[in-house]
N, C-alpha and C positions, 0 to 999 in steps of 0.2 A: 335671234336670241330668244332663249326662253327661260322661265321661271319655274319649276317646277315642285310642288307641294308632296316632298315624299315622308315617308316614313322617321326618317331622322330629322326632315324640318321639323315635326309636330313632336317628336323626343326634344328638339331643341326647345321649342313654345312652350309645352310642358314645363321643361328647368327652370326657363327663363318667369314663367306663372307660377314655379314652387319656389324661387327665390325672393320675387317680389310678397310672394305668400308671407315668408321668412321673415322679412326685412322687417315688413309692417307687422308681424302679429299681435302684437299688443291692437293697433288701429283695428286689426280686420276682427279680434276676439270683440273689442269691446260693441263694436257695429252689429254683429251678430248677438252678443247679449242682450241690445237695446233692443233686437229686433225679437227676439224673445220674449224679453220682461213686457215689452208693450203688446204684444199679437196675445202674452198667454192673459193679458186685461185684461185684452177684447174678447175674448173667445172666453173668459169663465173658465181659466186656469188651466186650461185643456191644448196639452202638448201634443197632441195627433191633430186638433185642428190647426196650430200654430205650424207645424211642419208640413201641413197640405196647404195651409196661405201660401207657403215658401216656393212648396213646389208649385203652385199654379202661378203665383207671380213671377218664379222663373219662369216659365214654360212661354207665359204671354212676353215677359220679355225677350225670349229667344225666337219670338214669332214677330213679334216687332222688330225688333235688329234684322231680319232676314228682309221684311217687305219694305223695310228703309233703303236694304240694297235694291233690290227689285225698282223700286221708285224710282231711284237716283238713275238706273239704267233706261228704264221706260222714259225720264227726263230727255236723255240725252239718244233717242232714238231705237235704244233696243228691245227686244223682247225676253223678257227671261222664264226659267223653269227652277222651280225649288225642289230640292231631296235634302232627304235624311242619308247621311256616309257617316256610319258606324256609330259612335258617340257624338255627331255636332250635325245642323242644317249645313246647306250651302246653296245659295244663290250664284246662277251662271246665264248668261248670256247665251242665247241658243244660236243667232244668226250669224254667227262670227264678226259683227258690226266693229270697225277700228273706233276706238275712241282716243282721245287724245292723254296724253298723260294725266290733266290737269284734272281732265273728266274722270280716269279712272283714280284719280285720288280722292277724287269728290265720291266717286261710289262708295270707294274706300272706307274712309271717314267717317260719311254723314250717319251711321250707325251709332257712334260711339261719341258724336258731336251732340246729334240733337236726343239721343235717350241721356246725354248726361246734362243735357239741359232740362229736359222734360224730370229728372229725377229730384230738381231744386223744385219741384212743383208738389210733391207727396209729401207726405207727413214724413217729419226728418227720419223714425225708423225706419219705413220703407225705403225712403230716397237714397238711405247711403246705401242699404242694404243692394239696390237696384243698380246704384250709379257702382259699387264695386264691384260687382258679379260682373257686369258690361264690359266693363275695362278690362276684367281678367279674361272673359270671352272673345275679346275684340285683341287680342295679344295678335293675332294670326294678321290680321287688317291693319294693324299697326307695324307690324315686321313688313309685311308687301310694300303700303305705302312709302315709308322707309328706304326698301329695295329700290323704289323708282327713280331716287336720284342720282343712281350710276349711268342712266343713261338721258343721250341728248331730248330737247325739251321738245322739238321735233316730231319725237317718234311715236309713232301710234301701237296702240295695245291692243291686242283680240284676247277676249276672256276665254279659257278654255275648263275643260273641267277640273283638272288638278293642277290649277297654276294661270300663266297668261304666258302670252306670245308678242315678242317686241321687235316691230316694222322699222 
């Protein structure tokens, strides 16, 4: 069996990121004003530097999210290789190493586990601002892990590049 990450998964991940978008908008406007009214204190009222905080504290947390996966795999015996595929990273597995289900939910996860823990740790603008960007990033890792409980608890996973492969 295989998993495979096409074109219409990430049409779906998108809906499913602009419906959650939807839902909450009142939560995610006022999170982003906070994170506004307070960055333009710090920076002396200055909305070009408040919008390059934003962008560089995405950027580090899309580079954190990635070597969290990388971690998790190095944990559990593998080696991996990071890219950039079009608008997002991705961390893969280069040796075709089987890990177990459990293991690959823990790859899974520990992205979106421990930056939402680490996010209670920053000044609450930042944090929500960090801890929502994450979750709406980690939509793809959360869909996967999800997927894995269709099959037996047994079977072992090869990471592949666009998706995984189930033993």
């Amino acid at each position: 069996m295989e998993f495979r990450i096409t074109n219409k998964i990430h049409l779906k991940l998108l809906g499913i990121a602009i419906v959650f978008s939807i839902i909450f908008y009142d939560y995610l406007n006022s999170i982003l004003f906070n994170f506004f009214k307070e960055s333009i204190n710090i920076f002396n009222y200055s909305i070009t530097l408040s919008f390059i905080f934003l962008t560089i504290s995405m950027v580090i947390m899309i580079i954190l999210h990635e070597l969290i996966h990388g971690l998790s795999y190095t944990l559990f015996g593998g080696k991996v290789k990071y890219s950039f595929k079009f608008v997002y990273a991705a961390t893969e597995e280069v040796t075709n190493k089987k890990v177990s289900i459990n293991q690959f939910a823990i790859v899974l996860l520990a992205p979106v586990t421990i930056i939402s823990i680490l996010s209670l740790l920053l000044p609450s603008f930042l944090g929500s601002t960090v801890f929502i960007c994450n979750l709406l990033g980690s939509i793809g890792d959360l869909y996967m892990a999800i997927g894995l409980i269709r099959y037996p608890l047994d079977s072992k996973i090869i990471d592949t590049a666009y998706g995984y492969k189930v033993i």
